[in-house]
C-alpha positions in Angstrom: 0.0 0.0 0.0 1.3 3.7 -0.9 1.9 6.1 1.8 0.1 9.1 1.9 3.2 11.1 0.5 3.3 8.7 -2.3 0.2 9.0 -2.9 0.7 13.2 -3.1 3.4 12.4 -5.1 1.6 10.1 -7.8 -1.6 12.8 -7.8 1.1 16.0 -8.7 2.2 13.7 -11.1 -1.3 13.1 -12.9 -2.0 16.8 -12.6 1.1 17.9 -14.3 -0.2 15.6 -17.0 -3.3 15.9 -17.5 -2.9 20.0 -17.7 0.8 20.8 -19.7 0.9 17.5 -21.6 3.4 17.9 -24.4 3.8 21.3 -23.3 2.0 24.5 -22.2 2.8 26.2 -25.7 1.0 29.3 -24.9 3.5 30.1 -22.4 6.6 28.3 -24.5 5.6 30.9 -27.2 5.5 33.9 -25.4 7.6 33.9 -22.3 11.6 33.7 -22.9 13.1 31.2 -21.4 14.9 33.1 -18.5 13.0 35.0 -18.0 12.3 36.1 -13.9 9.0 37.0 -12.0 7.4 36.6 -8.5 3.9 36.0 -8.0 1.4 36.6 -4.8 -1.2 34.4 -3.7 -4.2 36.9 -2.8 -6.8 35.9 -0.8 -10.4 37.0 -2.2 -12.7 35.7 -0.4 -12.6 34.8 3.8 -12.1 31.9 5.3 -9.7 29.1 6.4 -6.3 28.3 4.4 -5.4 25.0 3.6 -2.9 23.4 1.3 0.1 25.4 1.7 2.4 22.8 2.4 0.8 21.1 -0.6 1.6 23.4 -2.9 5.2 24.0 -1.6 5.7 20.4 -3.2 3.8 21.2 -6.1 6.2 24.0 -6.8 9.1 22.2 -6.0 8.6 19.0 -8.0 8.0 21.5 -11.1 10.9 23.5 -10.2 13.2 23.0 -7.9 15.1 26.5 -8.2 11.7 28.6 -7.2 11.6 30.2 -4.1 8.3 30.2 -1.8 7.6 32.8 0.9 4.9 31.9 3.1 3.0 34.6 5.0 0.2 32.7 6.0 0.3 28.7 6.9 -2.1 26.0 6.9 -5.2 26.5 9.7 -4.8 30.4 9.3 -8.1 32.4 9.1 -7.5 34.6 6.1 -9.9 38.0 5.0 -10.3 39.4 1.6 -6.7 41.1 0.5 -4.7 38.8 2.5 -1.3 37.8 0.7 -0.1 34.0 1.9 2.6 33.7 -0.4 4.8 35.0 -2.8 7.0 33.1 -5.5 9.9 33.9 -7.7 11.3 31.9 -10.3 11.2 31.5 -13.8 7.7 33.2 -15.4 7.5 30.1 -17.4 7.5 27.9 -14.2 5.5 30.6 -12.1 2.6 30.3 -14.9 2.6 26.7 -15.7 2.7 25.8 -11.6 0.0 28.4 -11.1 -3.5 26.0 -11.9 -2.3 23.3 -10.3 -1.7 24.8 -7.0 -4.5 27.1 -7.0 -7.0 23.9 -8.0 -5.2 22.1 -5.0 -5.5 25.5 -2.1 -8.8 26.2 -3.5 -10.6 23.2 -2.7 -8.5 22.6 0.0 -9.6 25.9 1.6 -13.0 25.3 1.0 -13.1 22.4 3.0 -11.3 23.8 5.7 -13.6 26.6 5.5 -17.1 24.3 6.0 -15.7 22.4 8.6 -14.3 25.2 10.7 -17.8 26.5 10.5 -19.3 22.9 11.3 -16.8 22.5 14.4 -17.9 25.8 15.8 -21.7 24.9 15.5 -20.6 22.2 17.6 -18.7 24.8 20.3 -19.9 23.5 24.0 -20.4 19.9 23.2 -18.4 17.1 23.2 -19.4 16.3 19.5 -16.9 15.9 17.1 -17.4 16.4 12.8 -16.4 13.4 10.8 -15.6 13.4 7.4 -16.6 10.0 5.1 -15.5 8.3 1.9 -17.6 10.5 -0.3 -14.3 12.6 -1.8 -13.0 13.2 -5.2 -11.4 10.3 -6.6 -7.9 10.8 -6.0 -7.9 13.6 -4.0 -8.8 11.8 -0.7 -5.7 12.1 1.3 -5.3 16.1 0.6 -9.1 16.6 1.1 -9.4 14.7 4.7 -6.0 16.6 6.0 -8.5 19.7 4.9 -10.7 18.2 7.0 -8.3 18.3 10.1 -6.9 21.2 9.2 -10.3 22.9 9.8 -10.7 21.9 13.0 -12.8 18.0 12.1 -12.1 14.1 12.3 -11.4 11.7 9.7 -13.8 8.9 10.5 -11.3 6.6 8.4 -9.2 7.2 5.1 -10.5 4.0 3.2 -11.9 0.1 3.8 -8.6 -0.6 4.8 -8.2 1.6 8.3 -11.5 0.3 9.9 -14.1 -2.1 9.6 -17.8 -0.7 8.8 -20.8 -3.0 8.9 -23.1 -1.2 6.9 -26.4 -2.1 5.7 -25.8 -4.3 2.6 -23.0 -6.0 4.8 -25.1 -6.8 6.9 -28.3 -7.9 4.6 -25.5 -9.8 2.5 -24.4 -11.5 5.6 -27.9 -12.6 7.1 -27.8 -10.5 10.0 -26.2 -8.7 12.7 -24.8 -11.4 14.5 -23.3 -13.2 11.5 -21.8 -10.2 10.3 -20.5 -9.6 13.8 -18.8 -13.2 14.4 -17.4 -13.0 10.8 -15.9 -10.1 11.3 -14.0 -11.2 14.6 -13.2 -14.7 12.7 -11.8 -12.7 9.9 -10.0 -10.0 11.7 -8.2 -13.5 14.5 -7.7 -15.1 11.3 -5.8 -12.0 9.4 -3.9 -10.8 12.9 -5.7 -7.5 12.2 -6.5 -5.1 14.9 -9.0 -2.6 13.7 -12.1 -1.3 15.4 -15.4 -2.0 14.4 -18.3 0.3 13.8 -21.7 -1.1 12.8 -24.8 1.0 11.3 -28.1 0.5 12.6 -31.4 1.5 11.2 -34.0 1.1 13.9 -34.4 0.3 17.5 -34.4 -3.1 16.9 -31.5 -3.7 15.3 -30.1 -1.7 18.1 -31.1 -4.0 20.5 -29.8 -6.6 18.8 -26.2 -5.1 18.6 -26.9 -4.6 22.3 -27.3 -7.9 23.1 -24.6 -9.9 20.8 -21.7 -7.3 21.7 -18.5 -7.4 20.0 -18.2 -3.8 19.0 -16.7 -0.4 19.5 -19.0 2.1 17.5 -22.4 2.3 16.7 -23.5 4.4 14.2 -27.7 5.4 14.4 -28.6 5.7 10.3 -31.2 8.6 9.3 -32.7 8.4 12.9 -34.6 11.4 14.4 -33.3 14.1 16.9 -35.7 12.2 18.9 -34.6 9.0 18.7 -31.2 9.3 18.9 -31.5 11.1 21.8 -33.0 7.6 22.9 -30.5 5.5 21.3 -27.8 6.9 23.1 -29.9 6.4 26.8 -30.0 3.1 25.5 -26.0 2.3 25.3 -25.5 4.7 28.3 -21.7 4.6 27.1 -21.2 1.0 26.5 -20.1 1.8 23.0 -18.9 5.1 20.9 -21.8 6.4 19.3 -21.8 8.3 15.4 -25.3 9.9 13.7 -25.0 9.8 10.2 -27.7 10.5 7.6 -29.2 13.5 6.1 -27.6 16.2 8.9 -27.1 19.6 8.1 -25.4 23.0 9.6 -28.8 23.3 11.1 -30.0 20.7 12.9 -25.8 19.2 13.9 -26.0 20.5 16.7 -29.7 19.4 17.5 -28.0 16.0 17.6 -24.9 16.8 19.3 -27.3 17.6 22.0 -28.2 14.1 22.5 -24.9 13.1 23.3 -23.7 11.5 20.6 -19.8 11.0 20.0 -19.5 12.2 16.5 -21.5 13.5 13.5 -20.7 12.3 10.3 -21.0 15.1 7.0 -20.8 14.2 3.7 -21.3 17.3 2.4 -17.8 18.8 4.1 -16.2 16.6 0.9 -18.2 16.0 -1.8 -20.5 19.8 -1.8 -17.5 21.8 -0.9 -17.6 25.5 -2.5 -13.6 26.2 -3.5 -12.0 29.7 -1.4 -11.7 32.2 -4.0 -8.0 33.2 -4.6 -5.8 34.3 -7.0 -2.3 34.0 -8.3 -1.3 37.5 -9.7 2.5 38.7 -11.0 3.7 41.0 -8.6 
């Protein structure tokens, strides 16, 4: 399996690709070769930054002779007007670097942006925002350290980190407590330690999970304000406890309320609105 900076490396790679290809001719055709510049990153919009270190190795992978100055770091809270960087180098390498890393920081930034608003909805409780697996294909690793970087959790990076019995596990499987003792058989079998959450969709699959054990999370699947606040009196700590399902900036913190351990948000990943910013020759 890749490590996460292989990963990074292999997804710079494909960008590069996918966007000069045999060359970025418009700027081969107009910009001498030594030509010098410097270029600022200016903030246009406010919110949280996020991918600076990201696109330090962006630059540097390109071009390893252009200089960064960083201003502003990941996790700051930028305004409109802000400056976080400024780079000098060639102009050819300042203009064909500049997509890549502003695709990269601007999404970035926008997640960091959502769930620094979601975490302080959340202020005063012991809640905490999880991302899930619903992120741009490829993109995973840089948009869950977003995700951290503004403040949230990563519930797990892939199906490799954590087991998850979800509902067509368990349907597939014939039932909770098959898909239970399968797991346990598979993880003694494999010398895997990994925790295991399971998703529940009523009360009495709940009490089911209650009763056969052999968990460490339970996750309560489109259930009411109401009812979770139940379902949580009903494990009264025995197990963590997620909500998951249809939750929005306005009712989280309904559900945080009711005790629960974590809050799960797809949107943070997959209806993310990119921080406006530009890269402008200074």
């Amino acid at each position: 399996m890749l490590s996460v900076n292989e990963l990074e490396d292999k997804l710079i790679d494909l960008a590069f690709a996918e966007d000069i290809g045999d060359g970025d001719h418009t700027t081969l055709c107009c910009i001498p070769e030594d030509a010098m510049g410097r270029s600022k990153l200016l903030i246009k919009e406010d919110g949280v930054l996020a991918g600076v270190e990201v696109a330090k190795e962006v630059f540097r992978r390109f071009d390893p002779e252009m200089q960064v100055e960083v201003y502003m770091g990941d996790g700051t809270v930028v305004k409109k007007g802000d400056v976080a960087m400024v780079v000098t180098g060639k102009v050819r390498s300042l203009l064909q670097t500049e997509r890549l890393m502003l695709n990269i920081m601007q999404r970035m930034s926008g997640i960091a942006t959502m769930t620094s608003k979601y975490v302080e909805r959340l202020k005063g409780t012991h809640t905490k925002v999880l991302d899930t697996r619903k992120t741009t294909p490829g993109m995973r690793m840089l948009e869950k350290q977003a995700v951290k970087i503004g403040g949230g959790c990563n519930h797990r990076i892939g199906l490799f980190d954590m087991i998850l019995l979800k509902d067509n596990h368990i349907d597939f499987c014939g039932g909770i407590e098959n898909a239970i003792d399968r797991c346990h058989k598979y993880l003694e079998d494999k010398g895997l330690d990994l925790k295991i959450e399971i998703e529940v969709r009523n009360f009495d699959e709940l009490g089911r999970v209650m009763a056969h054990g052999g968990v460490d999370r339970v996750m309560f699947d489109n259930f009411t304000v109401e009812d979770t606040k139940k379902a949580v009196e009903i494990i009264g700590g025995k197990y963590e406890t997620e909500s998951s399902g249809g939750i929005t900036f306005d009712t989280i913190r309904q559900y945080a309320e009711c005790g629960v351990d974590f809050v799960s948000v797809g949107a943070l990943t997959h209806s993310v609105k990119g921080l406006d910013m530009s890269f402008k020759a200074c």
